[in-house]
C-alpha positions as CSV (number, residue, x, y, z in Angstrom):
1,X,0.0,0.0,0.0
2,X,1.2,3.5,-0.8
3,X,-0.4,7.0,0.3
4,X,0.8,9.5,-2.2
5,X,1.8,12.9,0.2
6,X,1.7,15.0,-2.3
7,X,-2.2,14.6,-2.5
8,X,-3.1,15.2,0.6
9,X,-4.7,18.6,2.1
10,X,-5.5,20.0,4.9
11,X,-9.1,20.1,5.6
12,X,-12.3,20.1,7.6
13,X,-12.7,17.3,9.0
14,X,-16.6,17.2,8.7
15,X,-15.7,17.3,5.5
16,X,-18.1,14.7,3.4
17,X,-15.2,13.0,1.5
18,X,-15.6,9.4,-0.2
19,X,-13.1,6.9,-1.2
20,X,-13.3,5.7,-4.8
21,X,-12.2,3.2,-7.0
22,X,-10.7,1.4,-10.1
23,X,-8.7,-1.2,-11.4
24,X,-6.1,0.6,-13.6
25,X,-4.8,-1.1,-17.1
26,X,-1.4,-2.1,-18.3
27,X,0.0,-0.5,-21.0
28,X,0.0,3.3,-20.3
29,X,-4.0,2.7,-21.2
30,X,-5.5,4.9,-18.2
31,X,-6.7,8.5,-19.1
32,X,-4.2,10.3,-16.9
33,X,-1.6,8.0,-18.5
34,X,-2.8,9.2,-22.2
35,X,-3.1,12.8,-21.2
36,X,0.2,12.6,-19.9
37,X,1.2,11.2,-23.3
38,X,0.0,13.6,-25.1
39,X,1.9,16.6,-23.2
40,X,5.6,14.5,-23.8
41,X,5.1,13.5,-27.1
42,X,3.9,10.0,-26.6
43,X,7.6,9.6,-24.7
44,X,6.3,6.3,-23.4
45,X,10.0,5.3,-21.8
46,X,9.9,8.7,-20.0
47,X,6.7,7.7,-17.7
48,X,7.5,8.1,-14.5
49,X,7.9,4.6,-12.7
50,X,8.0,5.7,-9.3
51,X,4.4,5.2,-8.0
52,X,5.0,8.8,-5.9
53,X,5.2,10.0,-9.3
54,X,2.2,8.1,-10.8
55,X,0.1,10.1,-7.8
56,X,1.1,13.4,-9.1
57,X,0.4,13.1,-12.5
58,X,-3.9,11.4,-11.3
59,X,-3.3,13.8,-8.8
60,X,-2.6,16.8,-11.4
61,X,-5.1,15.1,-14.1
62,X,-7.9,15.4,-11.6
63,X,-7.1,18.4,-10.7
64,X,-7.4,19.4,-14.6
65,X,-11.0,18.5,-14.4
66,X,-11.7,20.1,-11.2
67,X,-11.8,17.1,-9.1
68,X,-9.5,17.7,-5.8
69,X,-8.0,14.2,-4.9
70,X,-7.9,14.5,-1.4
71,X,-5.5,10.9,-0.9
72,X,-4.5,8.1,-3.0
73,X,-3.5,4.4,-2.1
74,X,-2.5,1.9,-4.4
75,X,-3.6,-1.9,-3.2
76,X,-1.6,-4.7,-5.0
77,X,-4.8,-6.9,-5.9
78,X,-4.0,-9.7,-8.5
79,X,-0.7,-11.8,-8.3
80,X,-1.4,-12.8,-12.0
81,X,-2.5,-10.7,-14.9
82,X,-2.9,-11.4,-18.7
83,X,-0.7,-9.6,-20.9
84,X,-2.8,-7.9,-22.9
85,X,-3.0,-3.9,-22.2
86,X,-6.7,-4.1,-21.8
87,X,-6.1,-6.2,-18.6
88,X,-5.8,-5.4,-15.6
89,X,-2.6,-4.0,-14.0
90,X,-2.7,-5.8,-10.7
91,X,-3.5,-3.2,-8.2
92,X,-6.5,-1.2,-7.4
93,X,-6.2,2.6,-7.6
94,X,-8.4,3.9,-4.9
95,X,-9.1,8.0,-4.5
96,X,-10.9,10.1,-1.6
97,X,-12.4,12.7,-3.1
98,X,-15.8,14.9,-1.9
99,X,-18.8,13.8,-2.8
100,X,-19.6,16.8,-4.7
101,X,-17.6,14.9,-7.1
102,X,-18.4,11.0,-6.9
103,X,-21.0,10.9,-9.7
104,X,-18.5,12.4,-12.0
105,X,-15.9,10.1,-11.1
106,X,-19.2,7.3,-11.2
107,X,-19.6,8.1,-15.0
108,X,-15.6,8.1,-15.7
109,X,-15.7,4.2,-14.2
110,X,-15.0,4.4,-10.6
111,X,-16.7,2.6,-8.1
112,X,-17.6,3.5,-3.9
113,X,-15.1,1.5,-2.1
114,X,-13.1,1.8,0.6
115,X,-9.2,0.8,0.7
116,X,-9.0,-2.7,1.0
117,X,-5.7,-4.3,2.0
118,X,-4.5,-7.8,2.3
């Protein structure tokens, strides 16, 4: 599990915040991952690596759209995944965010869920 810093803001605490969630693709397929793309020249070697990394660049995509991304935590979930870029990448991506913004991120593909660890 990894809690991206970076992401995290001070706020109320009564706050009505919600974690989301998705199962990210291989393959650079992921929306923040094409945008990201796009603004370096589809440099796919120069994608950051580094999970911290990763976080900024959902954290910044988000952002882009106007959703605040209050936290992020990356769950390793599958042990085996196909090979294919449509598959899954093995973790879950999960996202607190307020819930002004859930049915947005409902109709991008996320789900309500809370971090689940092993």
């Amino acid at each position: 599990m990894l809690v991206c810093a970076s992401c995290q803001h001070s706020s109320d605490p009564g706050e009505n915040k919600i974690w989301i969630a998705t199962d990210p693709i291989q393959c650079l397929g992921n929306p923040w991952e094409q945008a990201w793309l796009e603004e370096h020249d589809g440099d796919y070697d120069s994608y950051p690596r580094d999970r911290r990394e990763q976080h900024e660049i959902i954290c910044d995509f988000y952002a882009d759209m106007g959703v605040q991304i209050f936290n992020i935590i990356t769950v390793q979930t599958y042990d085996i995944v196909c090979a294919a870029c449509f598959c899954p990448a093995g973790y879950t991506l999960y996202l607190l965010v307020h819930g002004d913004d859930v049915p947005a991120m409902l109709e991008l593909g996320y789900h309500i869920s809370a971090p689940y660890t092993k």
